[in-house]
C-alpha positions as CSV (number, residue, x, y, z in Angstrom):
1,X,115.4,111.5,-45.1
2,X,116.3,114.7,-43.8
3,X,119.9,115.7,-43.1
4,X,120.5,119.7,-42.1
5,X,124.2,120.2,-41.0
6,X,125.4,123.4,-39.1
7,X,122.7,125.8,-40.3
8,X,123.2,129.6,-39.7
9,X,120.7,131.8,-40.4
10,X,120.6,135.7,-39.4
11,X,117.6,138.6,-39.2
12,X,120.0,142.1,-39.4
13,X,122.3,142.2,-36.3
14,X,120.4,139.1,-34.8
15,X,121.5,135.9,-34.7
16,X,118.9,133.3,-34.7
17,X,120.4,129.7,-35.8
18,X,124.5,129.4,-34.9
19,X,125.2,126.1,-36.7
20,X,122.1,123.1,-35.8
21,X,122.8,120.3,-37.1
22,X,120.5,117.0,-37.1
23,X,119.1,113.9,-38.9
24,X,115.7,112.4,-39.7
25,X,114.9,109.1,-40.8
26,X,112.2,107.9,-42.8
27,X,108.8,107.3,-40.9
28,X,110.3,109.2,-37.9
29,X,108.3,111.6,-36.1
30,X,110.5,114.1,-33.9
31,X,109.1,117.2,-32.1
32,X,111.4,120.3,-32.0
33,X,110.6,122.3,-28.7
34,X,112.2,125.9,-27.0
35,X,111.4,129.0,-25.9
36,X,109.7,131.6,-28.3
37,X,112.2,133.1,-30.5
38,X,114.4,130.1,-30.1
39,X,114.7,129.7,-33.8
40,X,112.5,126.7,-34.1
41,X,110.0,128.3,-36.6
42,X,112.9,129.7,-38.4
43,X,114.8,126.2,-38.8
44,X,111.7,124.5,-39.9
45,X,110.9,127.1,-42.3
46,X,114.9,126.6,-44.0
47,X,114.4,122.3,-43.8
48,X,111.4,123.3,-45.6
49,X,112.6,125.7,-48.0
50,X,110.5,128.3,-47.5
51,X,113.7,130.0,-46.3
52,X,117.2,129.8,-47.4
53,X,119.9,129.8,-44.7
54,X,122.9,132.0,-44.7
55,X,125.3,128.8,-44.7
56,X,124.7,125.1,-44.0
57,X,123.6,122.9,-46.3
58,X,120.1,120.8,-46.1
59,X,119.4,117.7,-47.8
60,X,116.2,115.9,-48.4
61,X,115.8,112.9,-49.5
62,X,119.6,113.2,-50.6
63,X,118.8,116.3,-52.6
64,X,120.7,119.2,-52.1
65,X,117.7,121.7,-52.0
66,X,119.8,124.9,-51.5
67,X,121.7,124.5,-54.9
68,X,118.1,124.6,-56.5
69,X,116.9,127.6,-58.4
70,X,114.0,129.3,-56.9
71,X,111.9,127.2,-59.8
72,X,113.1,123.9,-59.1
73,X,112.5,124.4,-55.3
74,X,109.3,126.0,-55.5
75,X,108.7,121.6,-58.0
76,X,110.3,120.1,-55.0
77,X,108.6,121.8,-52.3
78,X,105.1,120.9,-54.1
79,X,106.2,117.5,-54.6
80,X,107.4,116.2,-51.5
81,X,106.7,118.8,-48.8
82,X,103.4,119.4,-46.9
83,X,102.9,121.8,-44.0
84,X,100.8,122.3,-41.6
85,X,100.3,125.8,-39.2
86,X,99.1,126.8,-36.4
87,X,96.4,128.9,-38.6
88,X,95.2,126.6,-40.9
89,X,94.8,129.2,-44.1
90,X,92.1,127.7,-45.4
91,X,90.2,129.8,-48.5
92,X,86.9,130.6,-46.8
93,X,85.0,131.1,-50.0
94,X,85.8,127.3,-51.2
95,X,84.4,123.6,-49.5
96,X,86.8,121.1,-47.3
97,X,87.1,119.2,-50.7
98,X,88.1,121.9,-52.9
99,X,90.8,123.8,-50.6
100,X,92.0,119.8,-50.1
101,X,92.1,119.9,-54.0
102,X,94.0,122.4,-54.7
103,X,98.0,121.6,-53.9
104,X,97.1,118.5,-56.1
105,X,96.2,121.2,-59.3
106,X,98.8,123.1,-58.4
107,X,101.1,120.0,-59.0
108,X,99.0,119.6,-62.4
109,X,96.8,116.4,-61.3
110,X,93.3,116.9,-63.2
111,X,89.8,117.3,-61.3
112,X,88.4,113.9,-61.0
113,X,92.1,112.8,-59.8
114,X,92.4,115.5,-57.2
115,X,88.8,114.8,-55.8
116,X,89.5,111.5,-55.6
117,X,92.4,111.4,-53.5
118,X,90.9,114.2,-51.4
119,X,88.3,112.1,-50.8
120,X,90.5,109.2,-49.8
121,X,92.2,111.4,-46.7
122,X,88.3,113.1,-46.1
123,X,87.3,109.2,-45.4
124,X,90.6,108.5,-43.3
125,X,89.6,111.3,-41.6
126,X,86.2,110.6,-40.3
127,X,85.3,114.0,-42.2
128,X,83.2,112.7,-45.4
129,X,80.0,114.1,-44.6
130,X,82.0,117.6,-44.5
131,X,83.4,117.7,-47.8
132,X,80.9,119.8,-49.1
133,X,81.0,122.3,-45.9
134,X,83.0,125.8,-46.3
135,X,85.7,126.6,-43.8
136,X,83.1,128.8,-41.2
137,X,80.5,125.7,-40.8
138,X,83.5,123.4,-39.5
139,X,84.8,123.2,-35.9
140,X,88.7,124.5,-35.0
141,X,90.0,120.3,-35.1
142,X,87.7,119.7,-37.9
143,X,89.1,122.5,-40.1
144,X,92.7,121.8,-39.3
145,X,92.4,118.3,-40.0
146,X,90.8,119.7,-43.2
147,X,94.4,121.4,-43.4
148,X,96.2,118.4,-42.7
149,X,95.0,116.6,-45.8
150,X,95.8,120.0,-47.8
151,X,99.2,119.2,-47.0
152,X,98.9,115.0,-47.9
153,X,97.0,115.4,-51.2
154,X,100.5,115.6,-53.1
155,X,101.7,112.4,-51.0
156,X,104.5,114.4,-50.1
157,X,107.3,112.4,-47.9
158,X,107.9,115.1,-45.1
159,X,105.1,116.6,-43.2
160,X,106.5,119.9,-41.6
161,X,104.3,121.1,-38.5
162,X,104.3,124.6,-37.1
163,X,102.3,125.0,-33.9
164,X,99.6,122.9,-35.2
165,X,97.9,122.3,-32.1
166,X,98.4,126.0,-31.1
167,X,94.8,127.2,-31.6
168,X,92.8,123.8,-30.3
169,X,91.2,123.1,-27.3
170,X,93.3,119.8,-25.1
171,X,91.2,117.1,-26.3
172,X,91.4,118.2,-29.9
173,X,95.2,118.6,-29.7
174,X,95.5,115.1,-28.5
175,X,93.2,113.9,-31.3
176,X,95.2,115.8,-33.6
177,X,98.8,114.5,-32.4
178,X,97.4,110.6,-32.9
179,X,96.1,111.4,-36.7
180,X,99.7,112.4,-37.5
181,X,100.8,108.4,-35.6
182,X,98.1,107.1,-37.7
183,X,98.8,109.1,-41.1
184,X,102.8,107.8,-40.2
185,X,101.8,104.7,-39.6
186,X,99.5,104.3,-42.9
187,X,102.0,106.4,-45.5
188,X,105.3,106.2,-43.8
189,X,105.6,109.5,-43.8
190,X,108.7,111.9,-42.0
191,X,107.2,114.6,-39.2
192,X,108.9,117.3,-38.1
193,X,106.8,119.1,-35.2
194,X,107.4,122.7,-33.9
195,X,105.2,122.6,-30.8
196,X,105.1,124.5,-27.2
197,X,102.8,121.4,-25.5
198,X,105.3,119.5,-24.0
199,X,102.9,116.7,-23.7
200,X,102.7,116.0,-27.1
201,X,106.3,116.9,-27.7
202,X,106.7,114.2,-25.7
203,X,104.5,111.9,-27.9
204,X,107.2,112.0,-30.8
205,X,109.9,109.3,-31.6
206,X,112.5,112.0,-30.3
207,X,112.3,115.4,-28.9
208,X,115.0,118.0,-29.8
209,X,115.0,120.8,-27.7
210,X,116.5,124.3,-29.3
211,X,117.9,126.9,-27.1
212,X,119.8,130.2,-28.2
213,X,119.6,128.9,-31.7
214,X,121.9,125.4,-31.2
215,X,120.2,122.0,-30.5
216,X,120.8,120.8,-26.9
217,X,120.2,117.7,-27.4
């Protein structure tokens, strides 16, 4: 599903990747762990193309993303990408349904379509009766699971993860961590997760630990 071979990437005079390399299969879940600055924001930001890398080549889904134009990648990324951050950048002035909503019309889906599968992942989430609640009346786990079916709506078949748990309490961290087993489980969907909680880290399929910008593992 995911194949990145010896990556290198470079801020100025620093150097933050120095040739990673790894593999992802299908309906895998692996957690990507490291000391800040380590490069693992960086990396998940070039797998998921919101950055290019200075050499290396990344495929997805045996794509060649870096030989897209900026057009094509901005499709793909739409298409088959979803994210999720540790800030879940949800648009204050719109409802749980309508910031879910609005990948799927940026892909071109109409409104009934678009509300219906938001609805869909509002129901898998156990967050029906919020649909209609803006992002300030939600708690910090219900608004980033609000933010986690933002980044399903388009059925996309890599989920990238950036911190997600970074701004909730234990217990919703946990909760979060299963919903992405359960969303696997029920989509077969690919996870990559950037985390610092080792404890969930060590939830994942496989842990890949990144130190001075190589995989150790």
């Amino acid at each position: 599903m995911i194949k990145a071979n010896n990556i290198q990437k470079s801020f100025g005079d620093l150097k933050v990747l120095k040739g990673v390399s790894l593999e992802v299969n299908k309906g895998e879940i692996v957690s990507i762990v490291g000391a800040s600055g380590a490069g693992k924001s960086t990396l998940l930001h070039i797998i998921g193309t919101l950055d290019r890398a200075d050499s290396g080549d990344i495929l997805l889904n045996g794509i060649q993303v870096g030989e897209l134009s900026d057009r094509k990648i901005a499709e793909f990324r739409n298409k088959h990408i979803g994210f999720v951050f540790q800030f879940h950048h949800l648009l204050p002035e719109f409802t749980a349904l309508e910031n879910i909503c609005i990948p799927a019309f940026l892909g071109g889906k109409g409104k009934k379509e678009a509300e219906n599968m938001a609805m869909e992942l509002l129901d898998f989430m156990n967050l029906t009766e919020r649909s209609n609640h803006k992002p300030s009346e939600l708690s910090g786990g219900e608004q980033q699971r609000v933010a986690v079916a933002r980044a399903l709506i388009n059925r996309p078949s890599v989920i990238l993860a950036d911190e997600p748990s970074g701004n909730l309490d234990s217990s919703s961290s946990v909760e979060l961590h299963n919903l992405f087993f359960r969303l696997r489980d029920a989509f077969m969907q690919t996870y990559i997760i950037v985390t610092h909680n080792l404890d969930l880290a060590n939830m994942a399929d496989r842990k890949l630990t990144i130190k001075d910008g190589i995989i150790e593992n």
